[in-house]
C-alpha positions, -999 to +999 in steps of 0.1 A: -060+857-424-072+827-448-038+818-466-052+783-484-047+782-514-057+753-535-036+735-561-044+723-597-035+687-604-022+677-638-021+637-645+001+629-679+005+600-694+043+590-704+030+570-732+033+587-762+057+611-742+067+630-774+034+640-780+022+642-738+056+664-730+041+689-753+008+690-741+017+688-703+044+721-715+012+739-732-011+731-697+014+744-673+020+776-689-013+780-694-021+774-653+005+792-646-005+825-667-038+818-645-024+821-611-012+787-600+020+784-604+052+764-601+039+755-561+001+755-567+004+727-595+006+688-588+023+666-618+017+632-615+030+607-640+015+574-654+023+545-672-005+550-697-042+565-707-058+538-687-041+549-656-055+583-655-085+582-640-074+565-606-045+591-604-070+616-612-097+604-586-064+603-558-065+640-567-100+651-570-108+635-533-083+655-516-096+686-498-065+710-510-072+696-551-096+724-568-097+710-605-075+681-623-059+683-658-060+647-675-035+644-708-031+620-725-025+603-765-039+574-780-032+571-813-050+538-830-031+511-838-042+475-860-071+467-837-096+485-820-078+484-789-077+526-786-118+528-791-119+508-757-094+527-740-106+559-748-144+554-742-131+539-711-114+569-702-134+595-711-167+577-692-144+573-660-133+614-660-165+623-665-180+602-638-153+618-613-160+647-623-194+646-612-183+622-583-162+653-569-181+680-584-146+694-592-132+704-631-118+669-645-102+686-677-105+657-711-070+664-726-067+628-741-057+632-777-074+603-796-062+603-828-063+581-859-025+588-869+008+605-851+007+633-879-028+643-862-012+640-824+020+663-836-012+688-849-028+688-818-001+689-794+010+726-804+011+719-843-013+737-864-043+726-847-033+739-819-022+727-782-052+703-763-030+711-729-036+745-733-073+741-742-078+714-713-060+739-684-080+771-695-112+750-697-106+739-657-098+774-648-128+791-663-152+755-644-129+775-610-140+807-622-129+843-611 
């Protein structure tokens, strides 16, 4: 009998961590309520947004590593330094994504203020962990 079963990674930035603890919270019950668990679920910290996609790629080329959940909050500061990171960020998921052929869920929040990261990390807007998980596990499928 076949017992593999394979895992879900989830990559979260600490940066920001008020805002990424809620969206990593809002992703894992959200896998979870889809069948991988406590034991089918990777976590893997970073420093920051621009450290996602190599922890994300370390994932997606292992063999056991069905679909990755990327989270992560840039919230613009006096420069422009957030447009670079997040076009840098989103271009590099989506590239491993099609690298791997495997989900590479976009759950960077890139927001002009904090008021609009607190929305979209379980506030009124909504939780962007819980809409980057269930977009990987419909890409899995049934």
């Amino acid at each position: 009998m076949d017992d593999y079963k394979p895992i879900i990674g989830v990559v979260v930035s600490t940066y920001n961590e008020n805002i990424t603890a809620r969206l990593r919270q809002g992703a894992l019950e959200t896998l979870a309520a889809g069948g991988y668990g406590e034991s089918r679920v990777e976590v893997v910290s970073v420093p920051g947004a621009w450290e996602i996609p190599l922890a994300a790629q370390r994932l997606a080329q292992r063999d056991d590593v069905a679909g990755v959940v990327c989270l992560g909050a840039v919230i613009r500061g006096e420069t422009s330094h957030d447009e670079h990171i997040n076009r840098a960020v989103s271009s590099a998921l989506m590239q491993l994504m099609l690298q791997f052929q495997k989900p590479i869920g976009f759950g960077l929040l890139t927001c002009h203020t904090m008021e609009q990261a607190i929305h979209r990390a379980g506030g009124n807007v909504g939780n962007k962990g819980v809409e980057t998980a269930s977009a990987v596990l419909s890409m899995l499928g049934p």
